[in-house]
Structure formats: structure tokens, C-alpha cells
KOLZATOR-310159 format. One record per residue (C-alpha): residue in one letter; x, y, z negated. Coordinates in steps of 0.5 Angstrom, whole numbers, plus 2048, in hexadecimal, padded with zeros to 3 digits. Last residue first. Example, Ala and Ser with C-alpha at 12.3 -4.5 7.8 and 13.67 -1.06 7.14 Angstrom:
BEGIN
s81B7FE7F2a8197F77F0
REM end
This chain:
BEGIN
x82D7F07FBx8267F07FFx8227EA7FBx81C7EC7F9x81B7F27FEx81A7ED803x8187EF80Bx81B7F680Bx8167FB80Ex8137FE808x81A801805x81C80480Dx81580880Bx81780A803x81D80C805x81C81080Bx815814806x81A815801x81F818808x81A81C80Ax81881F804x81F822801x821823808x81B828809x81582A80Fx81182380Fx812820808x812826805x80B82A808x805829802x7FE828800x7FD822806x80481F804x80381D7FEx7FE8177FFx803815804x808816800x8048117FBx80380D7FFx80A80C801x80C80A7F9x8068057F9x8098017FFx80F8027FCx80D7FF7F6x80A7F97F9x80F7F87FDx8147F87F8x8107F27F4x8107EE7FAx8097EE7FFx8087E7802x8007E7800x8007E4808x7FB7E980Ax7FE7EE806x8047ED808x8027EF810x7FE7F580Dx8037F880Bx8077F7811x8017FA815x801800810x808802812x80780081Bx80080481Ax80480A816x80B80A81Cx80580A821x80181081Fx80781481Ex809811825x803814827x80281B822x80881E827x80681D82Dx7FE81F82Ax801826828x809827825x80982D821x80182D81Ex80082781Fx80682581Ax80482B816x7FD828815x7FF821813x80582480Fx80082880Bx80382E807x80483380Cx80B83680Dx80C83C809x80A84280Bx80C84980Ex80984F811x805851816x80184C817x80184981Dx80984A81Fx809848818x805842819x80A84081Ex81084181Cx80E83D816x80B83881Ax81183781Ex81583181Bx81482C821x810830826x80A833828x80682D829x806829830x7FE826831x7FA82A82Dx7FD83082Dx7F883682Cx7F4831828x7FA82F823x7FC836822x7F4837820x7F483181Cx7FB834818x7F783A817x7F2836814x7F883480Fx7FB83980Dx7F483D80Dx7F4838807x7FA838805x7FA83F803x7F283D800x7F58397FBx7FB83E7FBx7F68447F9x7F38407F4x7F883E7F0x7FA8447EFx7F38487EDx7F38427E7x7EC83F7E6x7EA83D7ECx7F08387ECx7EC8337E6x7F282E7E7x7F88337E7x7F58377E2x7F18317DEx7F882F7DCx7FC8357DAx7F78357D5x7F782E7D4x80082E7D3x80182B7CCx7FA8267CCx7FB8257D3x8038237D2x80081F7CBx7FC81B7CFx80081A7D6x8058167D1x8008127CEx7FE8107D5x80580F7D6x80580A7D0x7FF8077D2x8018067DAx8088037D7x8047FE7D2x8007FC7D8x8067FA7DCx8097F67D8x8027F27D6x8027F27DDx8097EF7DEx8087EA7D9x8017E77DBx8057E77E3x8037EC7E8x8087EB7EEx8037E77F1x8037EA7F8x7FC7EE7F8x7FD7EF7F1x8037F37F2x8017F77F9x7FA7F87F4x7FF7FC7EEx8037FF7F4x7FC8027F7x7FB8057F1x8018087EEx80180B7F6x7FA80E7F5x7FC8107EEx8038127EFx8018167F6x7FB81A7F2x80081C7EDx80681E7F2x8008227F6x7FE8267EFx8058287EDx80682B7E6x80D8297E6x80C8277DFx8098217E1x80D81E7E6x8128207E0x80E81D7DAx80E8157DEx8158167DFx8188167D9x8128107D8x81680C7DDx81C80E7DAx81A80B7D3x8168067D7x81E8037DAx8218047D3x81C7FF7D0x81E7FB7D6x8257FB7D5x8237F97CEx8207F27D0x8207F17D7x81E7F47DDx81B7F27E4x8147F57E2x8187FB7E0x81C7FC7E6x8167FB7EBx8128007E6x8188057E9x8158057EFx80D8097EDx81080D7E8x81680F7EEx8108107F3x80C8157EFx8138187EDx8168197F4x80F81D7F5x80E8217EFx8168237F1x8148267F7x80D8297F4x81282C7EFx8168307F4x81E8307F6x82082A7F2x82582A7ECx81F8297E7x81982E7E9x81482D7E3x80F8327E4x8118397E0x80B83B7DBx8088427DCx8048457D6x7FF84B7D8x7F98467D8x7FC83F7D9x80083E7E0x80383A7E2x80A83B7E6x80E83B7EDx8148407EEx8148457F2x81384B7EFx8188497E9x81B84F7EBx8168537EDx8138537E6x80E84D7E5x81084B7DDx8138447DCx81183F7D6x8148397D6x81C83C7D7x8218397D3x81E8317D0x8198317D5x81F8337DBx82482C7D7x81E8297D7x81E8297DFx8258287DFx8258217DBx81F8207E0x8228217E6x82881E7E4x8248177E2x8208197E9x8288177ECx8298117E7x82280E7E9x82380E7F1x82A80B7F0x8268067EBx8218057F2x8278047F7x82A7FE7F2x8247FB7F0x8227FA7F8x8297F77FAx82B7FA7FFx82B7F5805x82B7FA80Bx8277FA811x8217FD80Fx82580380Ax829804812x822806815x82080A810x82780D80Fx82680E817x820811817x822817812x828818816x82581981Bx82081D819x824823816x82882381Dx821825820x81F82981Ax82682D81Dx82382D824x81D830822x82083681Fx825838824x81F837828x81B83D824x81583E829x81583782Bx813835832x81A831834x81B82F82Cx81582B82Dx819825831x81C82482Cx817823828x81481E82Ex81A81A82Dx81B819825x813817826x81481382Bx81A80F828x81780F821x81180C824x815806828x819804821x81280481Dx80F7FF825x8157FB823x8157FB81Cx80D7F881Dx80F7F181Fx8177EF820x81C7F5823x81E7F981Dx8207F181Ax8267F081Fx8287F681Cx82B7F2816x8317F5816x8337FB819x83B7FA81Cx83E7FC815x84080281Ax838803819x837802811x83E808810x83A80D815x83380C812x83780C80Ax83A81280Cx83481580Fx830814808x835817805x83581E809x82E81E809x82E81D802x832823800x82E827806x82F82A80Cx82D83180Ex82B836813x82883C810x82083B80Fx82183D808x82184480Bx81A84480Dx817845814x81D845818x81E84B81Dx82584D81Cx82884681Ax828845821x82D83E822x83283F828x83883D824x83683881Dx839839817x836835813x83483580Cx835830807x82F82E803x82E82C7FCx82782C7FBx8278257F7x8228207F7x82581B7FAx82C81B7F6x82B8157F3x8288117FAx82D8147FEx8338117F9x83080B7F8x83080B801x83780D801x83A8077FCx837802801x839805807x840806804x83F7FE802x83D7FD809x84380080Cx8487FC807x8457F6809x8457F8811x84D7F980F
REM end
């Protein structure tokens, strides 16, 4: 029987990973919950596909009797685990002064079950190739939607329609960013700039032609994280891609053959960004030189004052916050008007949960950075954990211009995976 948990485990866990970036949420019902006053309808309380998968596979890895948990309580884990269990708490506890508690209690439960998966991926023996093919099968999806939108709709007119909707803009011409099957392309921006970054694993352990179709996917995914026009996704894969390639060094993983491998996909990827910045340039100056487009230049400066107005909350509660989720409540009631959440997790964490909220936050990063330095020093950094290192810098990096990881399943759990990941002690030779 405890076989047969772990391989339902198991099988839930791929299925979390391929659907990860999905909005596919089920809403719930909730008796007593105010929709009246939410902010925005999206708000609605929901759980997602992926939710719903990553639960089965926690509840199946527990009645298996949670193997490996012994290992939560060795060195840094055990302050990773005791970080998570004072954050969780103190959200609790910030439902009790939260405008919308209903609101608050629902991210709660969104949470839980994002420590959870982070802490059963720690414990569980997956196999490291298995969890990341499942990760390149679900972008394989994306990117199949992605060209099939190209193919269909690549040039969109802004009615009110299509009011909400993200594009680039080249004078009157609108392109539609690539969206995939998820719900923005910054969200999708940021599960690729991490997926091109695991997927190298793959290739560098593959052979002959799997291998060729390996870098074929790759390359697949390479023009999609291009084609969302996310900027936070392509500063993430640049820092993350460089810490991975140090990481790498770092521990040996770097054989003559393996850089010569690696070399001639960073040239065929350059090609690649040649010939989109040759076919997109116009786009390209829009989104970079943002003065140039009045619509740019508007939600530059809305996150801006978004955020100097997440400072301004932070210190009128410095110590409690204003509650799990509140924010757009709280900038509403402020502001007269709706907006969405403020697109820096580090100032929207300040801003809702205050120096109680900040300090187990702080902790949960020292004892992560401490891990990483620990297998520094002993150059004991496996191939996995080069790449996954590089994959949560990049979220990091991401996280400073965007609101996914802390407020949406689709974040939360990609950055779960990557942290429970990071804890494991060997990613060579989990089966």
C-alpha cells in the first residue's frame, strides 16, 4: 500500500509540474465570503488544476508515512521549516485585522498548501530528470499555444474588446504578446526563463538524437520567452543563466565536452534573438525606450507610485501590515479606485504583513543562501543544483518587477518546487 501511495505521489507531482502555469481555477463556494466589496472580480475565491494535483500528491506522500522527514530536521532545513511555520502563523493571525478576512483567509489556505509542496518536494525522491521533462512538456503546450495565437491573432486592434489584453506597440500596429495557455505573459515569461535554464540539465545528460530533439524544444522555448515581451523574465534568465553557469564551474560539472555543448546552444540561441530583434526592433525600442509610447510610460509611472505607495502603507504599519491579500483593498479605499497588486513582492510583502511578516521571510532566505554557500565552500554543487539555484535567482530577479510569486497559485507553487528542490541533499541520484 505505501508503494502505491508514492507512485500516486509521484504521478501527482509531474502532473503539478506540466500544468503549473495554467489558470485553470475551480471556484469555490464559500458560505459567509463578501464578494460585495472585493476590489477586483478575479479575486473570487478559487483553486487551481495545479492545486488541486499538488494536494493529491501532498496527501498520498503523507499517508505513505512522509519519507525522508528526518532530513527537515538536519542544519539549515530545520530553521527553512520553522520560517514557514512563523509565516504561515503570523498570516493567520493577520486575518483578524484585515479589511477583507475572507480575502486574507483564502491566501492563507493558498500558502499552505504552496509550503507543503515545498516541503514534500524536499523529502521525496523524485527523480530531478523526470520532474524537469514534466516541467518541459507543460512549456512544450504553452509554446505549441503560443504559436498557434501567432499563427491566428498576431496583430490585435485595441477595442474595448481587447481592452485588456497585453501588447507591444509599434506606432498604430499592436502586436499581442505571446500568452500560451496561461493567464499573462509575464507569468509565462517567468516559468520559461526558469524552464530554459532546467531544461540544459536534459540535454547535458542526453545522447545522440534525443539530444537533438532536446535543443530543438529548447530553442521552441527560447523564442517563446522571447515572444512574451517580458522584460523582469529577461533580466531573471540573464542573472540566473549566469549564476547557474558559475554554480557549474564552481562544482566541476563543466567537462571540455559539456562547454563545447553548451557553447554551441548559447550561439544558436543568439542566433535566434538576432533574427527576433531583426523581425520585432520597432516593437523592441517601444518596450525598452518606454518614453517613446504615452502607454508605456503610464504603467512604468503606475508602478511607480504603486510602489512608493506600498512604502507609504509599510510606514503607517510597520510592525503588523495591513493583512494577507489586502493591498488592493487597501490602495483602493486610498485611491478611489481600483488597481492591481504592486509589482514587487519584497514592497507588497512589507506592505501586508509589516516587520512580522519580513522576519521569518528573512530567515527562510538566510537559511536558502546559507545552503548555497555551505556547497560552495565544499564545491559539492551537483548539476541539479547548479540549475536550480540559477532557476530561483532568476525568480528572485523576476520578483522585484512583478506580483505572481506572492499573490497567484501559478507563482507560488513554481517558486515551492524550486525551493523544496533546493533543500534535497543530492539531485544526481534521486530516483
Amino acid at each position: 500500500m505505501t508503494s502505491r501511495f508514492i507512485g500516486l505521489s509521484r504521478a501527482a507531482t509531474w502532473i503539478t509540474i506540466v500544468v503549473l502555469a495554467w489558470p485553470v481555477p475551480f471556484p469555490l463556494p464559500l458560505p459567509n465570503f463578501d464578494t460585495a466589496t472585493l476590489p477586483l472580480s478575479y479575486l473570487m475565491p478559487a483553486i487551481s488544476l495545479a492545486e488541486v494535483t499538488a494536494i493529491i500528491a501532498i496527501v498520498t506522500y503523507a499517508l505513505a508515512g512522509w519519507p525522508n522527514r528526518v532530513t527537515l530536521r538536519s542544519d539549515w532545513r530545520r530553521l527553512v521549516v520553522l520560517s514557514l511555520t512563523g509565516l504561515i502563523l503570523f498570516e493567520v493571525l493577520s486575518i483578524s485585522w484585515s479589511i477583507h478576512q475572507g480575502l486574507a483567509a483564502v491566501q492563507v489556505a493558498h500558502v499552505l498548501i504552496w509550503a507543503a509542496f515545498a516541503m514534500m518536494i524536499s523529502c521525496a525522491e523524485w527523480s530531478s530528470t523526470s520532474m524537469t521533462f514534466a516541467l518541459l512538456m507543460g512549456l512544450v503546450i504553452h509554446s505549441a499555444a503560443g504559436l498557434l495565437e501567432l499563427a491566428v491573432l498576431p496583430v490585435v486592434g485595441i477595442v474595448p474588446q481587447n481592452s485588456g489584453i497585453s501588447v507591444v506597440f509599434s506606432g498604430a500596429q499592436h502586436w499581442l504578446r505571446v500568452y500560451g495557455i496561461s493567464s499573462h505573459p509575464n507569468l509565462l515569461g517567468g516559468h520559461l526563463a526558469v524552464g530554459v535554464i532546467l531544461i540544459l540539465g536534459l540535454v547535458i545528460i542526453s545522447q545522440g538524437r534525443q539530444r537533438f530533439w532536446l535543443i530543438a524544444a529548447w530553442l521552441m522555448c527560447w523564442l517563446m520567452l522571447l515572444l512574451t515581451f517580458s522584460r523582469s523574465a529577461w533580466l531573471g534568465v540573464s542573472g540566473g543563466g549566469l549564476l547557474a553557469l558559475i554554480l557549474l564551474l564552481r562544482g566541476g560539472q563543466l567537462a571540455r565536452s559539456t562547454i563545447k555543448l553548451l557553447a554551441a546552444i548559447a550561439a544558436a540561441s543568439l542566433g535566434l534573438t538576432a533574427l527576433f530583434v531583426w523581425r520585432f526592433q520597432p516593437f523592441l525600442v517601444n518596450r525598452i525606450e518606454v518614453a517613446i509610447v504615452s502607454y508605456e510610460t503610464q504603467a512604468i509611472v503606475q508602478r511607480l507610485e504603486a510602489a512608493a505607495l506600498a512604502v507609504r502603507i509599510f510606514a503607517a504599519h510597520p510592525l503588523t501590515g495591513i493583512g494577507l491579500a489586502q493591498s488592493v483593498s487597501v490602495t483602493r479605499n486610498l485611491l478611489g479606485t481600483p488597481i492591481d497588486w504592486i509589482h514587487n513582492v519584497p514592497l507588497l510583502a512589507a506592505a501586508e504583513l509589516g516587520a512580522g511578516g519580513l522576519i521569518p521571510i528573512g530567515l527562510l532566505v538566510i537559511a536558502l543562501t546559507a545552503i548555497g554557500v555551505q556547497r560552495w565552500r565544499l564545491r559539492s554543487i551537483a548539476l541539479w543544483q547548479a540549475l536550480v539555484g540559477g532557476g530561483l535567482i532568476a525568480l528572485c530577479i523576476a520578483m522585484q518587477f512583478d506580483h505572481y510569486v506572492w499573490t497567484v497559485p501559478q507563482g507560488g507553487l513554481l517558486w515551492a518546487w524550486l525551493v523544496g528542490w533546493w533543500l534535497r541533499d543530492d539531485h544526481t541520484t534521486a530516483s
